[in-house]
C-alpha positions as CSV (number, residue, x, y, z in Angstrom):
1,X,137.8,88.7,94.1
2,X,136.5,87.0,97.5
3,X,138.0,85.8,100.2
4,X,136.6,82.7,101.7
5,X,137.8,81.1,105.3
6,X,136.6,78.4,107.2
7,X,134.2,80.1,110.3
8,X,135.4,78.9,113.9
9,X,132.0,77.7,114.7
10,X,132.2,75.2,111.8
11,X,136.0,73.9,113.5
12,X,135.1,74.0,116.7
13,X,134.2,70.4,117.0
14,X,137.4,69.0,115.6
15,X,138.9,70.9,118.1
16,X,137.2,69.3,120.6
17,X,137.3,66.1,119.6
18,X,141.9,66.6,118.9
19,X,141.7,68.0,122.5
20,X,139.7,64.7,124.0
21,X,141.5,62.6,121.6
22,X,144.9,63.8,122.8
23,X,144.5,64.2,126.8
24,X,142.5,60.2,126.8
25,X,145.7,59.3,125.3
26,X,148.4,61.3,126.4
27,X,147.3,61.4,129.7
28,X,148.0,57.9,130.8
29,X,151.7,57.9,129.4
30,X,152.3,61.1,132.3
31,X,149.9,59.9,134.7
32,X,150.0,56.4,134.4
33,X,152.8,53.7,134.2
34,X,150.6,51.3,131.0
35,X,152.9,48.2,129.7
36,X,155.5,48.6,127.2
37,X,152.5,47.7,124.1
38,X,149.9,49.9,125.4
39,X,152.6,52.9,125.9
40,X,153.3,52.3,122.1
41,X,149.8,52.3,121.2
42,X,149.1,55.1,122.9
43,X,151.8,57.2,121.8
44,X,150.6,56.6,118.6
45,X,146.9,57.5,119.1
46,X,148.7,60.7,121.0
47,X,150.6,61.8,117.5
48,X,147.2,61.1,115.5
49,X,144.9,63.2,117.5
50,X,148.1,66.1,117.8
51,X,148.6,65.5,113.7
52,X,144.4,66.1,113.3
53,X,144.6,69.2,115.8
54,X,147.5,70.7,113.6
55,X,145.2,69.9,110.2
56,X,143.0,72.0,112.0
57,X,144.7,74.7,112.8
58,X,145.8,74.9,109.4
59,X,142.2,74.8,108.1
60,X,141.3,78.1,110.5
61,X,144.6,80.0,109.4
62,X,143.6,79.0,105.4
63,X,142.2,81.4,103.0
64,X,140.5,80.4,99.5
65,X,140.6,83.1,97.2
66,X,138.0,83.0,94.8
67,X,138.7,85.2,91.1
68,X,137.8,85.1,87.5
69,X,140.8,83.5,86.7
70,X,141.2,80.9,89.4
71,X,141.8,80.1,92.8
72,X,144.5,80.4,95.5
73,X,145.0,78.6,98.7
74,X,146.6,81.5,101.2
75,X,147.8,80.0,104.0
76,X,149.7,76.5,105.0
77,X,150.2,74.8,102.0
78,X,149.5,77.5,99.8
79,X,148.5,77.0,96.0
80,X,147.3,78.6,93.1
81,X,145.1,77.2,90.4
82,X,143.6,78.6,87.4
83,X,141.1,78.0,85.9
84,X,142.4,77.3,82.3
85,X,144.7,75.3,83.7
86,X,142.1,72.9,85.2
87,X,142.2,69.3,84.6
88,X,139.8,67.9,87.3
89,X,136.7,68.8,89.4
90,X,135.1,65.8,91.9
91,X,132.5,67.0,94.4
92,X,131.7,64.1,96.9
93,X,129.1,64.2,99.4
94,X,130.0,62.3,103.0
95,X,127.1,61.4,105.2
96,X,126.9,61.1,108.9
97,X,123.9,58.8,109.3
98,X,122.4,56.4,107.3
99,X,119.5,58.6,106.6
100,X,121.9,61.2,104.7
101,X,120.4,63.7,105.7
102,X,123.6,65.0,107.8
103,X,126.6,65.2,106.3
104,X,129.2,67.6,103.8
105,X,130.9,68.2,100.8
106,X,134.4,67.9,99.6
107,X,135.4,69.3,96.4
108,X,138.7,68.2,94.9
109,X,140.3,70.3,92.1
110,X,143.4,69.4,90.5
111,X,145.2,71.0,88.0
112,X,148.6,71.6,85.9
113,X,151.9,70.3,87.3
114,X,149.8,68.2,89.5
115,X,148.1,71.5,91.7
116,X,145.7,70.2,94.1
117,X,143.2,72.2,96.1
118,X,140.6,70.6,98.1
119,X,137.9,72.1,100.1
120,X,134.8,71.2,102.6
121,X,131.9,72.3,102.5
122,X,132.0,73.9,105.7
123,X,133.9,77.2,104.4
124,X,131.8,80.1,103.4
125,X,131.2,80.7,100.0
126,X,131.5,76.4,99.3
127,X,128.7,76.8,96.7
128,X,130.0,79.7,94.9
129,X,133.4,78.3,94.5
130,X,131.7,74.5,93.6
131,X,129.4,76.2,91.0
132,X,132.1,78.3,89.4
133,X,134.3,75.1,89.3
134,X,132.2,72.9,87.7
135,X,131.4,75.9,85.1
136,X,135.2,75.7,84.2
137,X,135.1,72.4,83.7
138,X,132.0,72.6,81.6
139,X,134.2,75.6,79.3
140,X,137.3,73.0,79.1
141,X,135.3,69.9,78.4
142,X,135.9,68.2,81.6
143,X,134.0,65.1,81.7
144,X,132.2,65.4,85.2
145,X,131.5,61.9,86.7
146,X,128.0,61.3,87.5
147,X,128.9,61.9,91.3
148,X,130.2,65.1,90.8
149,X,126.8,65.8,88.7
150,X,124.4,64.9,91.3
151,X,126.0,66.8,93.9
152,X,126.3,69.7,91.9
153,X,122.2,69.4,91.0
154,X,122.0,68.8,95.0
155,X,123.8,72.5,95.5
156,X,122.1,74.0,92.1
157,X,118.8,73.9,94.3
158,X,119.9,77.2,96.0
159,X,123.0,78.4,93.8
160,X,122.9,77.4,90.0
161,X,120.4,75.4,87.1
162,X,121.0,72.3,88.3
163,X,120.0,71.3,84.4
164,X,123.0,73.2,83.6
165,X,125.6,70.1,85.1
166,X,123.4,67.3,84.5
């Protein structure tokens, strides 16, 4: 079994940008006196950034538990998902700049009763837990869109055959 969490360096960022979010738009409903409208716009923008900084939080008190038999989500939302159980894997990459040569991962597992786990690419042990996810699915015949395939040939460059998902 391994423990996986998501590294403060890799959250930092969001944290940032929930802090800056939330004082730009918070601020001028203490400080300022804005219109009726703009109050209610930016009490809204307020509750967004405050919702993203509370994802976040959850995402640095989360731990992925990675076994032979499955995963568990410990933490906020906690879940458990086997791997015999496994209905669906997706692994999408999301780029930054049009170049795409910045960007990250999410992989998306669902299984029985409707058990969802989803994970970025920014936690430690990602390729691990992407490879052994898509081997699952390779033991349960899971079709693997051709997405998923790519991506998984894109992280079989350091971690797996990436002939092995193709």
């Amino acid at each position: 079994m391994s423990g996986h969490r998501y590294a403060v360096s890799s959250l930092i960022f969001d944290y940032l940008r929930a802090g800056v979010g939330f004082a730009m738009t918070a601020g001028p409903l203490l400080f300022a006196d804005p219109s009726a409208t703009a109050a209610y716009v930016l009490a809204a923008l307020a509750l967004l950034f405050a919702i993203y900084g509370g994802r976040t939080v959850a995402r640095q008190m989360t731990t992925i538990k990675h076994t032979a038999s499955g995963l568990q989500r410990q933490g906020p939302g906690r879940a458990d998902l086997a791997w015999s159980d496994l209905a669906r894997v997706s692994l999408r990459y999301y780029s930054t700049r049009r170049d795409r040569r910045k960007g990250w991962m999410q992989l998306r597992l669902r299984g029985a009763g409707n058990q969802r786990i989803h994970i970025d690419s920014t936690l430690g042990g990602f390729e691990e837990i992407a490879v052994a996810a898509a081997r699952a699915a390779r033991a349960r015949g899971i079709e693997l869109d051709e997405a998923t395939r790519g991506n998984l040939g894109a992280l079989g460059a350091t971690t797996a055959n990436s002939a092995e998902f193709g």
